[in-house]
N, C-alpha and C positions, 0 to 999 in steps of 0.2 A: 468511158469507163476508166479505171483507176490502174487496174491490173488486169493482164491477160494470163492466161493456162500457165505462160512460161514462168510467172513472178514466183520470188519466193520470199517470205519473210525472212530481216534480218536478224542472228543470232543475239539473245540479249546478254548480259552478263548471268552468269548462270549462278545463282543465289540459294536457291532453295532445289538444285540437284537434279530434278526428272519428274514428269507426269506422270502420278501414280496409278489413270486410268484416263479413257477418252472414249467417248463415240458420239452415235448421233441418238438423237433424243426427239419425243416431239412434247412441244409444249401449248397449254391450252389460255387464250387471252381473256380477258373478262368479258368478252364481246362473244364466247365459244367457241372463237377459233382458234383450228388446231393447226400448227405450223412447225416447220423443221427448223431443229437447232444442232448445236454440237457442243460437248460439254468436256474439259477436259479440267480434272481434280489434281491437282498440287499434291506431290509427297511428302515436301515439309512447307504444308498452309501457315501464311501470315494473318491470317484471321482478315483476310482483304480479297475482295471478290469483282470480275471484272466480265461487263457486260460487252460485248464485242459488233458494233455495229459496221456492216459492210458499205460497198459503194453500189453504185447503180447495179451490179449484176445480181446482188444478193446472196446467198450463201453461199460462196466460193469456195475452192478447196485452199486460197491463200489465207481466207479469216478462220476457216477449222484450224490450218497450221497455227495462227496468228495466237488463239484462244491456247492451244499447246504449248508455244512458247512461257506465254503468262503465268502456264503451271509448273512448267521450271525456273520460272522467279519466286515459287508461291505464292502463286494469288491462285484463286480455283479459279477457271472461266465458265463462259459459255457463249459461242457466237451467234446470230440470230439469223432468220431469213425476215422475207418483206412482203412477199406476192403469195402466201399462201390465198388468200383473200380472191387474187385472179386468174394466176397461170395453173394450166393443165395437169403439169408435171413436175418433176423436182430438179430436172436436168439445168447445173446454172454453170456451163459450160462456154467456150467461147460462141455456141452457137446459139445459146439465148438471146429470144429478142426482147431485150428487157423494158425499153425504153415503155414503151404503152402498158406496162406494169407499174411504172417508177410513174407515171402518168399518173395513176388510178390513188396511190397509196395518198393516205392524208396523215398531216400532226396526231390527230387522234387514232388513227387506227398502229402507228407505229409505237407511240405512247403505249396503247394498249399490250401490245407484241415485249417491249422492253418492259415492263412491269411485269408482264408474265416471267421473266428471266431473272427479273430480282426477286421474285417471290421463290426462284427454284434455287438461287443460290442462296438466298437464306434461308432456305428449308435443310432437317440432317441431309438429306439425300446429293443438292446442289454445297455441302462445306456448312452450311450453314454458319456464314462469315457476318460478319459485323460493319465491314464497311462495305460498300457498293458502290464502285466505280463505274462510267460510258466509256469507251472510247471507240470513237469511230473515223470513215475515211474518207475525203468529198462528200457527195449525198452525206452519208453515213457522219460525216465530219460535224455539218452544221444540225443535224439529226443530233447527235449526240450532245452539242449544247445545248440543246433544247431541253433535254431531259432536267436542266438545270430547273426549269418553271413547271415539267409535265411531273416530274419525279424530286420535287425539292429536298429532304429526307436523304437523298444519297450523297454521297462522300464527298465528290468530283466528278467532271466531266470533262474529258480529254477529246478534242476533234485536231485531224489534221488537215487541212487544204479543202476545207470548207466553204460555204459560200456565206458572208455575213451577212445579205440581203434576206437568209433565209431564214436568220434566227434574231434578225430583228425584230419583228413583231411580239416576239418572246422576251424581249429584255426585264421590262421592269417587272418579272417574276418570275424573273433568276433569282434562286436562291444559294444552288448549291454552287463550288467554286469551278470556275473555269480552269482548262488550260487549252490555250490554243496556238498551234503549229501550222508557222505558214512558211509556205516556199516562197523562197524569194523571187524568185523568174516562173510564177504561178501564171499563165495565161488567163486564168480564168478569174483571179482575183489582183485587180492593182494595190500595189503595196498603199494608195491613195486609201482603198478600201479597207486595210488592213489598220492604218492610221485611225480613221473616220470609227471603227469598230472598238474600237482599245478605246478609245475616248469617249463613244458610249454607254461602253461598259462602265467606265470607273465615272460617268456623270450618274449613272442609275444604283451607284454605289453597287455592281455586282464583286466582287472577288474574281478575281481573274490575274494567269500571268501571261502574257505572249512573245511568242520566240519565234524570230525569225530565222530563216536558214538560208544563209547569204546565196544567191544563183543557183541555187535549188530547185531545180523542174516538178511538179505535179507529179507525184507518184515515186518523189525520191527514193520514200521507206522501203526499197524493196534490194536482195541481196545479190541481184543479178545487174543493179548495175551500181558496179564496183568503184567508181568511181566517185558514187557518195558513200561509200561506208563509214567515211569520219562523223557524218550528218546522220546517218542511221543511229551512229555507236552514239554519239548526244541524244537523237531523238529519246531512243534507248534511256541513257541515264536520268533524262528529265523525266518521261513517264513515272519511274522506278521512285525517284527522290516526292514526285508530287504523290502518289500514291500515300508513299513512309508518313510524308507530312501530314496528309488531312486522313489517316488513318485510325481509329479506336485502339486505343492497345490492346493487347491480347487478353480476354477475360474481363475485358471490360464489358459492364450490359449493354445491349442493342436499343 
C-alpha cells in the first residue's frame, strides 16, 4: 500500500480559499452498485472537478483529506472507494485486508465506479463543473490513466507512481491527456519502465507530460515526510498548472 493511518496530505497552494462543504456520499454505478464515496465542494469553484482515485486500501481517510484539499484550490472533488462489489464492511483502515479485494476488481467494474463520480460531479448537486479530471495513486495511479480510453470525454488524467504495465493495454484509446508522476527511486517502477512508457505514449500519439522526481521514494506525496516537501510543493504546482491548462473556461458549454 501507498499510505498508512499516519500519512497526511500535503498542503497545496491555497487558491480558491476553503471547502465550502464535505462528507461522505454513496454513489450508484451503471452496473447498480452502490458504493462509498466522499465529496468535498469548493467555495470559490473553477468550474474544474476532480475525481480522486485511491491505492490498494481504497477509501482511506488520506484520499477524503486529499479530495478537501482540491476544494481549497477550487476544484469540487469526490474521492471513490473500489471493493464495495466484495468486502463486508466499509472499515479501510490499517487493518484491512485489501489485497483479495484489489484481486477481485477489474477495468470494468472500476470504469464503472469512476463514471458514476463524473456523472455526480457534473450534476447541480456534485458543482456541476465542466471539466473532469482522474487523479490517482499506485493502483489508483495507473487506474486513473486508464480512464483516458474508459472515460475519453474527460479533461485529463493525473496518476502518480503507477504501474505502466497496467495501462498498457489501454494505450491506443487514450484519448484524454495524461499526466504522469514518477518517483525517481520508485521500487516498483524502473525508470527503464518509465522511459519504455513516455515513448509509447507519444508513438500512439497519446498527449501526455511526464515528470520525474529525482530520488523520490514511492509514496513521496505525503506531508509527514518532510523531507520531500519541495517534490510535494512541485507535485502540487504541476497538478494545479495541468488542470488550468486542459480546463473549459468558466461559462463555457459542456
Amino acid at each position: 500500500m501507498c499510505y498508512s493511518d499516519d500519512a497526511q496530505v500535503p498542503l497545496p497552494p491555497v487558491v480558491g480559499g476553503a471547502a465550502a462543504d464535505q462528507g461522505d456520499i454513496t454513489l450508484t454505478a451503471a452496473d447498480g452498485t452502490k458504493f462509498m464515496a466522499y465529496y468535498a465542494r469548493a467555495a470559490k469553484p473553477t468550474g474544474a472537478g476532480m475525481v480522486v482515485l485511491p491505492d490498494v486500501r481504497g477509501l482511506h481517510h488520506f484520499f477524503k483529506e486529499l479530495a478537501q484539499r482540491f476544494a481549497e484550490a477550487g476544484i469540487d472533488s469526490v474521492a471513490i472507494d473500489y471493493f464495495a462489489r466484495t468486502a463486508e464492511h466499509d472499515d479501510r483502515s490499517d487493518s484491512f485486508e485489501y489485497m483479495p479485494h484489489v484481486q477481485q476488481t477489474t477495468a470494468e467494474s472500476i470504469a464503472a465506479d469512476v463514471g458514476a463520480a463524473i456523472d455526480y460531479l457534473r450534476s447541480s448537486e456534485g458543482g456541476a463543473v465542466k471539466s473532469v479530471f482522474t487523479v490517482g495513486f499506485c493502483f489508483g495511479g495507473s487506474n486513473s490513466w486508464n480512464q483516458s480510453a474508459a472515460h475519453p470525454d474527460i479533461a485529463g488524467a493525473i496518476g502518480f507512481y503507477g504501474r505502466p504495465m497496467r495501462s498498457q493495454p489501454f494505450i491506443e484509446q487514450m484519448k484524454a491527456p495524461l499526466q504522469v508522476m514518477v518517483a525517481g527511486a520508485d521500487a516498483a517502477t524502473t525508470p527503464e519502465q518509465s522511459v519504455d512508457f513516455d515513448r509509447e505514449l507519444s508513438d500512439a500519439g497519446v498527449p501526455h507530460e511526464q515528470h520525474v522526481f529525482k530520488d523520490a521514494p514511492h509514496s513521496f506525496f505525503d506531508r509527514t515526510y518532510e523531507q520531500w516537501k519541495d517534490a510535494s510543493d512541485e507535485a502540487w504546482r504541476l497538478m494545479l498548472d495541468f488542470v488550468k491548462k486542459h480546463s473549459s473556461p468558466v461559462g463555457a458549454r459542456s
